[in-house]
N, C-alpha and C positions, 0 to 999 in steps of 0.2 A: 452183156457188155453194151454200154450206150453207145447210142449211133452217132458214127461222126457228124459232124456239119457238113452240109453242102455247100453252093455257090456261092452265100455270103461271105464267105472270106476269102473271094477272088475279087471283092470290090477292089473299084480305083480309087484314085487320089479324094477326087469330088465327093465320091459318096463317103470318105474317111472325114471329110469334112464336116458332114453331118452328124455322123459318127461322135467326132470329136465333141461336139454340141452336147450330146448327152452324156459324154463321162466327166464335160467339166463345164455343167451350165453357167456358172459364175466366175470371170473372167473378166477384173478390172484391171486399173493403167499399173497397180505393181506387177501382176502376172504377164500382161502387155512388153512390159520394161525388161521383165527375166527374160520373156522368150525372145525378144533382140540381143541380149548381154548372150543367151545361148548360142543364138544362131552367129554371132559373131565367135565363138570359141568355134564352134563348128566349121566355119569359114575358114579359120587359121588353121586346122587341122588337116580340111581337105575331107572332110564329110559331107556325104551328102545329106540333106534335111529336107524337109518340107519348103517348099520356095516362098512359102507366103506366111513366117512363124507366126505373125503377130495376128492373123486374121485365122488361121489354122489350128488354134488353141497349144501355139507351140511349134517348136521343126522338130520334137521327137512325134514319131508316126507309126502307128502298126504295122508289122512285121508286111500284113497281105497290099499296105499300100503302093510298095517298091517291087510289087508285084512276085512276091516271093509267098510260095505254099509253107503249109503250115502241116506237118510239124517241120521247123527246117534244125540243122546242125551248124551254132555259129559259136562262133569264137568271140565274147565280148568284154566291155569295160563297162563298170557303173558311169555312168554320169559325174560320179562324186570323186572319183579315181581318175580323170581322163589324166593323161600324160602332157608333158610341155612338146612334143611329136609322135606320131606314127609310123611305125615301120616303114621303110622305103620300098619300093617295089610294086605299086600301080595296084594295090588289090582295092574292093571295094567297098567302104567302108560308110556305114551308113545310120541313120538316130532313130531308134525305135522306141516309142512305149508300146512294151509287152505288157498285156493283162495276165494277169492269176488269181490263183486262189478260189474259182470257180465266183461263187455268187458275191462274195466280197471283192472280186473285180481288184487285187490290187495293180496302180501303177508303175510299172520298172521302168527307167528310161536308161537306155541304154546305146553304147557305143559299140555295133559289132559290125563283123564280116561272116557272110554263108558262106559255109565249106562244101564242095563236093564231096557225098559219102559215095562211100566205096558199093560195088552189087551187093544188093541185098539189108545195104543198113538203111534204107529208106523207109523198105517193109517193115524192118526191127522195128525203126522210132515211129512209125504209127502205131503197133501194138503197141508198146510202150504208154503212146500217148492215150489209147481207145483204155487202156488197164483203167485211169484216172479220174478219166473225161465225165464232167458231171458230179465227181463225188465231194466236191467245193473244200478240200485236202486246204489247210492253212498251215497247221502247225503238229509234225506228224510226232507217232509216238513211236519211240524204243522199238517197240515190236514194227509198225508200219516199217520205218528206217533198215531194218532188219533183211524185209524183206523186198523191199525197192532194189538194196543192194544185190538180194537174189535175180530179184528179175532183172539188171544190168548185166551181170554176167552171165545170164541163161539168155537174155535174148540181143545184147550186143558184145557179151565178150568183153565189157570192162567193167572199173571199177567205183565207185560213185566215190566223193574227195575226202579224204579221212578227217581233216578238221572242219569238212562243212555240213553238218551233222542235221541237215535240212533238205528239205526239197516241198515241192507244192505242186495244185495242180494247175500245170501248160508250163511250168518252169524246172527242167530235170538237169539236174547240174550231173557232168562226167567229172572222173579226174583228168588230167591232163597228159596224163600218163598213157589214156587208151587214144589220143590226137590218132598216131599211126596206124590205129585201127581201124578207125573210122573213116578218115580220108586219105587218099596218095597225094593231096597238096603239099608242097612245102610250103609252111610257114616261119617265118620273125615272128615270135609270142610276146606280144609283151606284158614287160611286167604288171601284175595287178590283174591278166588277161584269166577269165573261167571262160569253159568247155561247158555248154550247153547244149541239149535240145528243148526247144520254143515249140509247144504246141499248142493246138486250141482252147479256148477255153469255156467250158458251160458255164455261161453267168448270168442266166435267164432262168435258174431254178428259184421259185420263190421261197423267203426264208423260212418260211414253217417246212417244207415239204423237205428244204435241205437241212430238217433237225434241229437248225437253231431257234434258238428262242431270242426274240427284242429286247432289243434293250431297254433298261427302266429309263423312262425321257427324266424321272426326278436324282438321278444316281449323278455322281458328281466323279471328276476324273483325277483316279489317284495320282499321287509323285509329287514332285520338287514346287510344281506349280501350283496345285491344291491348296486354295484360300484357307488361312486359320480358320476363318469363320465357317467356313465348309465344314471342317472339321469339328469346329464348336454344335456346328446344328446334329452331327453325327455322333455328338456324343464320344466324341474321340481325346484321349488323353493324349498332352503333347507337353513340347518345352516350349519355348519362348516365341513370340511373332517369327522374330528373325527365323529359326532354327526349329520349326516343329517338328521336325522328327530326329529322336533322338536312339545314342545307344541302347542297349538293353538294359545296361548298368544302370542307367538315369531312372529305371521304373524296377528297378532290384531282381533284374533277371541276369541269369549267368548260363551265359551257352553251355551246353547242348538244352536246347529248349523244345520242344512239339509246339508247333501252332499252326492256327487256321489264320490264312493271309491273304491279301489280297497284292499281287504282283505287279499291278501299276495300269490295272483298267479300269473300270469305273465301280464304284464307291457305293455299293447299293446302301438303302435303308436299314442298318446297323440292329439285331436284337437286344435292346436294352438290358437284357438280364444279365448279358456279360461283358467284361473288363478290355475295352477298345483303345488299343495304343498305336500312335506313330512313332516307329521305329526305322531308327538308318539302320543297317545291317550290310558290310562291304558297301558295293556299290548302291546297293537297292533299297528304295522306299516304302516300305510297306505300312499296309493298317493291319492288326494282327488282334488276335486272342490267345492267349496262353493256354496250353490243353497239361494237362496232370497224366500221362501216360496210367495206363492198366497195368496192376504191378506185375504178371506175365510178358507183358513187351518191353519195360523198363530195362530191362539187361542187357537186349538185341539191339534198341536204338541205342544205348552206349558203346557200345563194342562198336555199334554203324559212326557215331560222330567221331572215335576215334579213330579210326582207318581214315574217315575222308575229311577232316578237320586242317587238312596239309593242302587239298585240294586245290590249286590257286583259278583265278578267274577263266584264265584261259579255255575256250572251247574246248569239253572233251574228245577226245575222238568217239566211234560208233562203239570198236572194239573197246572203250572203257566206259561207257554206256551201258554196254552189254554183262558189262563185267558187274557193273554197278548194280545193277537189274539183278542179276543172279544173286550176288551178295544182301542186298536189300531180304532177297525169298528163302532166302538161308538162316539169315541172323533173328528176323521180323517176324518170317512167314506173308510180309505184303507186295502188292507189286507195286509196279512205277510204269504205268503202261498209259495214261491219259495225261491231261494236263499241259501246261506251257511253260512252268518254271523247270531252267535248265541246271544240271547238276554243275556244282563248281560256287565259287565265291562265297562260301557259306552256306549256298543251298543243297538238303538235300531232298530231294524232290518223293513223295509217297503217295499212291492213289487216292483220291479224296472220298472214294468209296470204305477204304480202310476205317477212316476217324472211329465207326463205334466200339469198333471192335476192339482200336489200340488205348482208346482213352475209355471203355465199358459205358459211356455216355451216350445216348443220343441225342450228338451236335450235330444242327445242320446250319450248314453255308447258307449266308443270306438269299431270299429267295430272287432268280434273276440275273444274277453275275454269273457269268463266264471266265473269271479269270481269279477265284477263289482256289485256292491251293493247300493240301496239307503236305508243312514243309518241319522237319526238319533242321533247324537254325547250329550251326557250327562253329 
């Protein structure tokens, strides 16, 4: 188990200062301008912030600067959700960017209140937090999700949120449902409000040591925004300036299709040997190659598009995850255990270690991506 942090995260305001400096070196007069337009929403709310936003890198502020330990149990709103008021009743309510995600350091900025835990749930949420701590957790899988939820109810007794089908590491979302378990506060919840514990976060592992690989600096960033011309140098088939990414129809595919996809990260250097299309699919932009199933899996991904071809977008739950996963190892024989594309709108997500076995080819994902997927299309 990695060892927690010491006294650095009992730093003060000052030393969050400098802090601030290195997670947002670059900080001109439009950043300047939001973090006034914030700090005045903040004002009208009756939040506390940072007293000095615009010299501060903002009035959202780490959890440890309002002199609060970490892991702590808060009650909070996105930034993006704040309400037009706050519950009445003098609690304290305050603007945090919380980091995650261990080495990729993401920013949350957030509107919460610390809750009093109850004896003993303090100890809980540091286990909890020490389980994570260091393993630079972004985007977990089916199985991880699985067993998060174990350790919620083994070591506090509740249940993680059925439709928030996520968690990362220093960001552990409860349902709302365990509130009374965790503290004897009474609370006004309000709406839009998640149940968190906020703990540390290891974001000093260097990236090779925490398994990733760099990014190609020549790889170009897929989606809505991606230049035709991007697309033209990648040897990508598309439709029109306006509208390059098209249906499946437009390139004489008809769902349920197998393909290797890329879900909307960066755009590595394409194998020219095979057939590169920009496709809308539901919500989703993908760059894609069409894969020819093995005629042994041919039957199990049919029976698979048609069970979840009704899917609609919405978040699944864990339990139809679970379900999915199972079904997947039944019908296929493959799992659905890595990866970042999520089940639903179309996709149906399959381990990308699978591809030889289902297509008898060996296809490999361009070399470098990260966010290369074999999917499924419905």
């Amino acid at each position: 188990m990695p060892a927690r942090p010491g006294p650095p995260y009992t730093r003060g305001m000052n030393d969050w200062r400098s802090a601030a400096r290195e997670h947002h070196p670059i900080w001109d007069d439009d950043d300047r301008a939001e973090a006034l337009s914030d700090a005045a929403t903040l004002d009208r709310l009756g939040v506390r912030h940072s007293p000095q936003p615009a010299w501060d890198r903002g009035p959202y502020q780490p959890l440890e600067a309002y002199g609060r330990p970490l892991p702590s149990l808060v009650l909070a709103l996105p930034r993006h959700t704040l309400p037009e008021r706050l519950p009445p009743g003098g609690r304290d309510w305050i603007a945090v960017e919380h980091h995650s995600q261990g080495f990729t350091c993401f920013h949350d900025d957030l509107v919460l209140t610390v809750l009093r835990p109850r004896p003993g749930v303090q100890e809980a949420m540091e286990r909890l937090s020490d389980l994570y701590l260091g393993g630079n957790l972004e985007h977990p899988t089916i199985d991880q999700l699985v067993e998060y939820r174990e350790r919620l109810r083994e070591l506090l007794g509740v249940e993680c949120p059925p439709h928030s089908t996520w968690f990362q590491e220093a960001c552990y979302p409860i349902d709302l449902g365990g509130l009374a378990v965790l503290t004897d506060e009474e609370l006004d919840v309000p709406e839009d409000a998640e149940l968190f514990v906020l703990g540390p976060n290891g974001d000093t592992v260097p990236l090779e040591e925490a398994g990733r690989e760099p990014e190609n600096p020549d790889a170009t960033v897929v989606g809505r925004g991606t230049e035709v011309e991007d697309l033209d140098a990648a040897a990508v088939r598309q439709g029109s300036e306006a509208e390059p990414y098209q249906p499946l129809a437009a390139y004489g595919l008809v769902a349920p299709v197998l393909v290797l996809a890329d879900i909307g990260g960066r755009l590595d250097p394409l194998p020219k040997e095979r057939d590169w299309l920009a496709v809308r699919h539901g919500d989703w932009d993908l760059v894609l190659t069409p894969l020819e199933p093995a005629a042994e899996a041919g039957p199990g991904l049919l029976r698979l598009a048609g069970e979840y071809a009704d899917l609609v977008a919405d978040p699944p739950t864990l339990d139809e995850l679970v379900a999915y996963r199972d079904r997947l190892r039944e019908l296929v024989g493959a799992g659905c255990t890595d990866g970042s594309a999520p089940l639903g709108g179309g996709l149906c997500p399959i381990d990308l270690a699978e591809l030889p076995r289902l297509t008898g080819h060996d296809v490999q994902a361009p070399a470098g991506g990260r966010t290369w997927e074999l999917l499924l299309l419905v």
